[in-house]
C-alpha positions as CSV (number, residue, x, y, z in Angstrom):
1,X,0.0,0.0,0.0
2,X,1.4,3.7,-0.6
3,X,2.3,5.4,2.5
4,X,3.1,8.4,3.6
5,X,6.2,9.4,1.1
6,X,4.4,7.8,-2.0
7,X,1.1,9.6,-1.3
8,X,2.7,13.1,-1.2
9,X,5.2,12.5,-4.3
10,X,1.8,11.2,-6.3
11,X,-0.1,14.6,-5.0
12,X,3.0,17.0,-5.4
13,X,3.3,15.5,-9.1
14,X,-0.4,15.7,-9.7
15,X,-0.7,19.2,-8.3
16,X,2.5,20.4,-10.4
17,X,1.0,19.6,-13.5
18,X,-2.6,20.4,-13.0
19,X,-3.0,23.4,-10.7
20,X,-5.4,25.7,-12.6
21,X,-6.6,22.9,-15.0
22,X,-10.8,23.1,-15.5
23,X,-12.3,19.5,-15.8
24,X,-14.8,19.4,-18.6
25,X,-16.0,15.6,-18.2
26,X,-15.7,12.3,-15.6
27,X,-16.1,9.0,-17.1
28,X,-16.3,6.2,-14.2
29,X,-16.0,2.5,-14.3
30,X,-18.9,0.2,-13.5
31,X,-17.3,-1.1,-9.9
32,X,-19.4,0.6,-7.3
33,X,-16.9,-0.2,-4.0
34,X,-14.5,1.9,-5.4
35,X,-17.3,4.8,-4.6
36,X,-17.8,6.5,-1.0
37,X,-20.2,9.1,-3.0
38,X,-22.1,7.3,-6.3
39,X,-20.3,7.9,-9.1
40,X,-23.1,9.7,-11.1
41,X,-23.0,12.3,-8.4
42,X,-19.2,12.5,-8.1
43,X,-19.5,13.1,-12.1
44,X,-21.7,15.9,-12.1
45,X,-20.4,17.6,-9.2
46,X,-16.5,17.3,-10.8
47,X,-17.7,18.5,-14.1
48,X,-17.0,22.2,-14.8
49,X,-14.8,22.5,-11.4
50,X,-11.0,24.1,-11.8
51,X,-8.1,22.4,-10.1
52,X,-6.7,24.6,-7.4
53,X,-4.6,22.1,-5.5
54,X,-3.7,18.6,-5.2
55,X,-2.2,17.9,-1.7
56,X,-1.8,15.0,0.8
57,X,-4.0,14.5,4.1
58,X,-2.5,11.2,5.5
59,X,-2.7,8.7,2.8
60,X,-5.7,10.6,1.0
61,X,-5.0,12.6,-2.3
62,X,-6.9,15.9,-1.8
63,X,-8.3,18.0,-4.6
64,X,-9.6,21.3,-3.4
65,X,-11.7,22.5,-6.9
66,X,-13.5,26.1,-7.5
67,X,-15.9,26.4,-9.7
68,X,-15.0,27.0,-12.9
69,X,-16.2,29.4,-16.0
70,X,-18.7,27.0,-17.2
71,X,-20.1,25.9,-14.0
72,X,-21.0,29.9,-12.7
73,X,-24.7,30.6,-13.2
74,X,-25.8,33.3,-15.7
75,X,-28.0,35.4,-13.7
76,X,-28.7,39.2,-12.8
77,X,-26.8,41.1,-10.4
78,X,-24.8,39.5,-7.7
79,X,-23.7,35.8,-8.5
80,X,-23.2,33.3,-6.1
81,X,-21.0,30.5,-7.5
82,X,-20.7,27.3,-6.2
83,X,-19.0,26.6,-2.8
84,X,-15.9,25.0,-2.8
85,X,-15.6,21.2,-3.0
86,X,-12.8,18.5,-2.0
87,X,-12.1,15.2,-4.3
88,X,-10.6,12.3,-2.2
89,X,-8.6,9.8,-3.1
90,X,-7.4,7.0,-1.2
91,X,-5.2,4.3,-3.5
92,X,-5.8,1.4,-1.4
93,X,-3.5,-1.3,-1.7
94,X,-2.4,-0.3,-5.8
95,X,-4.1,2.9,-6.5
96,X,-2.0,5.0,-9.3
97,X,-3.1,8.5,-10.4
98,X,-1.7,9.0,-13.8
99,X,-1.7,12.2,-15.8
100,X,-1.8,11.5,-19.8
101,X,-2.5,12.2,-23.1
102,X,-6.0,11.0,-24.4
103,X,-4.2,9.1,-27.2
104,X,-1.6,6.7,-24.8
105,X,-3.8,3.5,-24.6
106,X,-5.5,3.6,-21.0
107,X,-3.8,1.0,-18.3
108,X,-6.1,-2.0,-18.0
109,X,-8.1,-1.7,-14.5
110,X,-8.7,1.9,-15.3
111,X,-11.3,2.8,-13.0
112,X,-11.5,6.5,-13.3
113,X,-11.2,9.1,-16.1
114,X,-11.3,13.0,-15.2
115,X,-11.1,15.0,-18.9
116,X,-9.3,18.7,-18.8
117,X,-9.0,21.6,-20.7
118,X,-5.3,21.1,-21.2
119,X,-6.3,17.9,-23.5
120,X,-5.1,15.7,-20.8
121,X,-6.3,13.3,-18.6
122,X,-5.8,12.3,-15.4
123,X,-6.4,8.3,-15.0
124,X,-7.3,6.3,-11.5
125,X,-5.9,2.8,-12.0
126,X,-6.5,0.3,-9.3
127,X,-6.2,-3.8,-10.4
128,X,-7.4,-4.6,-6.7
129,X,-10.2,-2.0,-6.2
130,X,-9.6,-1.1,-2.4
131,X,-8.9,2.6,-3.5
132,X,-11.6,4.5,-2.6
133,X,-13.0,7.8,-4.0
134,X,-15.5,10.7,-2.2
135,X,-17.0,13.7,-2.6
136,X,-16.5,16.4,0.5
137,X,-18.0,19.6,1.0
138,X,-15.7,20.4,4.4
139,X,-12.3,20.6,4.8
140,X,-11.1,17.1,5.0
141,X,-8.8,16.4,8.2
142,X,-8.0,12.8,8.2
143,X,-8.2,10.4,11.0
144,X,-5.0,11.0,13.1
145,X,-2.1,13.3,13.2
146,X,0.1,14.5,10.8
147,X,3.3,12.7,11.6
148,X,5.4,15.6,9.8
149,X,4.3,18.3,11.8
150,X,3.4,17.0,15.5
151,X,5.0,18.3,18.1
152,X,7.1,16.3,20.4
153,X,5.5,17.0,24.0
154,X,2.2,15.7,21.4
155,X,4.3,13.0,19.9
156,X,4.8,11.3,23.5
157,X,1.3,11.8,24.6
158,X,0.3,10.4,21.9
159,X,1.9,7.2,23.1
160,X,2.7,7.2,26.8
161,X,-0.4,4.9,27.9
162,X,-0.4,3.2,25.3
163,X,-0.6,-1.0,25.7
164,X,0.0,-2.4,22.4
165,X,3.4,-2.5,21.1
166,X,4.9,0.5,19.6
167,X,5.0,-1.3,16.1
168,X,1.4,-1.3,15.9
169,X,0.7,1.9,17.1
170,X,3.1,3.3,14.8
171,X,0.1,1.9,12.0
172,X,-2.6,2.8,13.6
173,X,-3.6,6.0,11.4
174,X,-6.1,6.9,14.5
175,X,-2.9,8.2,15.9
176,X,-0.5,8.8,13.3
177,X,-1.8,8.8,10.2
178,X,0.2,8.0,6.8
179,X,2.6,5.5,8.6
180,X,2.5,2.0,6.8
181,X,4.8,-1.0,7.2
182,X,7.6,0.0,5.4
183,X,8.6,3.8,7.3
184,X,7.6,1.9,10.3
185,X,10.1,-0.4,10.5
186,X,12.6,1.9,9.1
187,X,11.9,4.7,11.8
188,X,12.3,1.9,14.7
189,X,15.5,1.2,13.1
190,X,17.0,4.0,13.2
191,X,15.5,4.9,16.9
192,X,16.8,1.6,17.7
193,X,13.8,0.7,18.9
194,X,12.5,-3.1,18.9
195,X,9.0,-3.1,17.1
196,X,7.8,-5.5,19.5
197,X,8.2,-3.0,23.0
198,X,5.1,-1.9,24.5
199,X,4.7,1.9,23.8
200,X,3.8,2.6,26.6
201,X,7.2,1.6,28.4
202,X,9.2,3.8,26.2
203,X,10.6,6.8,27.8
204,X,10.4,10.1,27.0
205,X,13.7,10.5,25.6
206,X,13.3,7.3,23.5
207,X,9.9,8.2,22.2
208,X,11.7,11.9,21.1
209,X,14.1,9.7,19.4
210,X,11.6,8.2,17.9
211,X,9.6,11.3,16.2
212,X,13.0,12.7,15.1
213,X,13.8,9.2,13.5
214,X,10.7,9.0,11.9
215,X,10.3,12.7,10.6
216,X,14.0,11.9,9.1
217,X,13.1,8.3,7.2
218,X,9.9,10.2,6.0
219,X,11.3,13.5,4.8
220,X,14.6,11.3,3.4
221,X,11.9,8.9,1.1
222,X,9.8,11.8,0.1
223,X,13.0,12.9,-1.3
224,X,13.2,9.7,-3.0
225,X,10.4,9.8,-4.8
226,X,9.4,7.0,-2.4
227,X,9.6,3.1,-2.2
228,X,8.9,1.0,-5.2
229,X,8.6,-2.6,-3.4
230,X,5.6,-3.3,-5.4
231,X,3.7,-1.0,-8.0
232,X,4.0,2.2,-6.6
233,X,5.2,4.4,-9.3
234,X,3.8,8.2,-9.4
235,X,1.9,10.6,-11.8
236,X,4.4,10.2,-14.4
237,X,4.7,6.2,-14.3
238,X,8.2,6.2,-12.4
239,X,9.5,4.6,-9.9
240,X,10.9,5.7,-6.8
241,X,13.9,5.0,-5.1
242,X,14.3,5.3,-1.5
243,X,14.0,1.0,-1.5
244,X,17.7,1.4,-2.2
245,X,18.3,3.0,1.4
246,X,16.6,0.7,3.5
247,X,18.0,-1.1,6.2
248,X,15.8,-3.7,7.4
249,X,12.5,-3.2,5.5
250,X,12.3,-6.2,3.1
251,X,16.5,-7.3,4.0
252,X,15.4,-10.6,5.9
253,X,18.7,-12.6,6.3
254,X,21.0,-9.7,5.0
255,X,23.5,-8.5,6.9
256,X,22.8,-5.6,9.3
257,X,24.5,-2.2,7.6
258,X,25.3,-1.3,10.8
259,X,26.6,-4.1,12.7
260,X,26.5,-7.1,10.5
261,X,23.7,-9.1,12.2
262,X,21.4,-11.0,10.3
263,X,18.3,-8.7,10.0
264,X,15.4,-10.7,11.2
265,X,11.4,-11.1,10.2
266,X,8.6,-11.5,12.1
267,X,5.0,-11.2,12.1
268,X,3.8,-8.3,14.7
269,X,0.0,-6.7,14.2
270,X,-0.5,-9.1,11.3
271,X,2.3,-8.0,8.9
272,X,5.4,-8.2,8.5
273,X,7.9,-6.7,10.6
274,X,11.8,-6.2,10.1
275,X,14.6,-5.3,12.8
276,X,17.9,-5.6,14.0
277,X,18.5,-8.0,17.0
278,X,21.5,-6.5,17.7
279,X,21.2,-2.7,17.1
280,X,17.2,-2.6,18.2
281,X,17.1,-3.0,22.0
């Protein structure tokens, strides 16, 4: 699934090319799960709207649209356009958003097609349909906080009393959200942190260790376009890179780059979890 780093190279690349764009029509597939709002009203609320960022909430792809020329009302005197409306995405476990020209041949498991006044499209490609997409009329928050900006007296409140292990509070995007498995395990690494320690018996000093470490891994793979372990690639059909730097995430059996240790794999909250015996305490 795209995490945190993936979700805002996607709506960075999205937003670069689109800002200002008008879309004119919405074509949607026939697969009503991918929907949170039915697609006939997603389509006629879209249509007409102009693009005035793209940005990430969490793992959500945010599109804050105006109305646009064609969708203000011809009336006299005062006009009162539209309010303001949000487009969500969430990609779900292989959700791509792929800006192109109407004549490259459409991906198969194309789910969603928003036509613009550039002559482009922008494409929503999804072969296992958990993406989701939704209308919103408010300003779309997410469920948890935003692991970039909290603060650290929040950071260790956040945690403190907490009973499962930090691991899985680390995914639980009621607390943190945009944190998946990979920046997880890489954040713990670099805290040398062992995924499977209660959060709650972490000090203070560790858990600040923790925030810096995971602020770091997440700012470093942003950089990185990201972490192409599976699909992932972003607007432009590329691939990132940050795989290349990580030290335990998907290295079971290597050699720890730190120490030499075998890096070990274990099952923790239902997935997969990577770490260190040696350098993780």
């Amino acid at each position: 699934m795209p995490e945190l780093p993936e979700v805002e190279t996607i709506a960075t690349g999205v937003h670069r090319r689109l800002r200002g764009d008008t879309i004119l029509s919405v074509w949607f597939s026939c697969y009503r799960e991918l929907f949170k709002t039915p697609s006939d009203e997603m389509a006629a609320a879209l249509s007409g709207r102009r693009i005035r960022r793209v940005r990430r909430v969490g793992k959500h792809i945010v599109f804050d649209l105006d109305p646009g020329a064609a969708s203000m009302p011809a009336s006299r005197g005062a006009v009162h356009p539209p309010a303001s409306l949000q487009w969500i995405v969430h990609l779900g476990m292989s959700g791509r958003l792929l800006v192109a020209h109407p004549k490259v041949p459409q991906p198969p498991h194309t789910h969603a097609v928003l036509h613009l006044a550039s002559a482009r499209e922008l494409r929503f490609v999804d072969p296992r349909r958990f993406g989701r997409l939704a209308l919103a009329a408010g300003d779309f928050e997410g469920p948890g906080t935003e692991p970039l900006s909290i603060s650290q007296a929040d950071f260790v409140a956040l945690f403190r009393s907490r009973k499962l292990s930090i691991k899985a509070a680390l995914l639980n995007q009621s607390l943190l959200h945009g944190v998946g498995n990979i920046y997880a395990d890489e954040s713990l690494f670099r805290a040398r942190i062992r995924p499977a320690r209660p959060a709650g018996r972490l000090t203070r000093e560790q858990l600040g260790g923790l925030r810096v470490a995971l602020r770091a891994v997440l700012q470093a793979a942003i950089r990185a376009g990201g972490s192409s372990v599976s699909d992932y690639v972003d607007a432009d059909g590329s691939q990132g890179f940050f795989q290349m730097q990580h030290c335990v995430y998907g290295r079971a059996g290597e050699p720890c780059r730190i120490c030499g240790t075998p890096i070990r794999r274990i099952v923790l909250a239902g997935r997969g979890t990577h770490f260190c015996p040696h350098c993780q305490e």
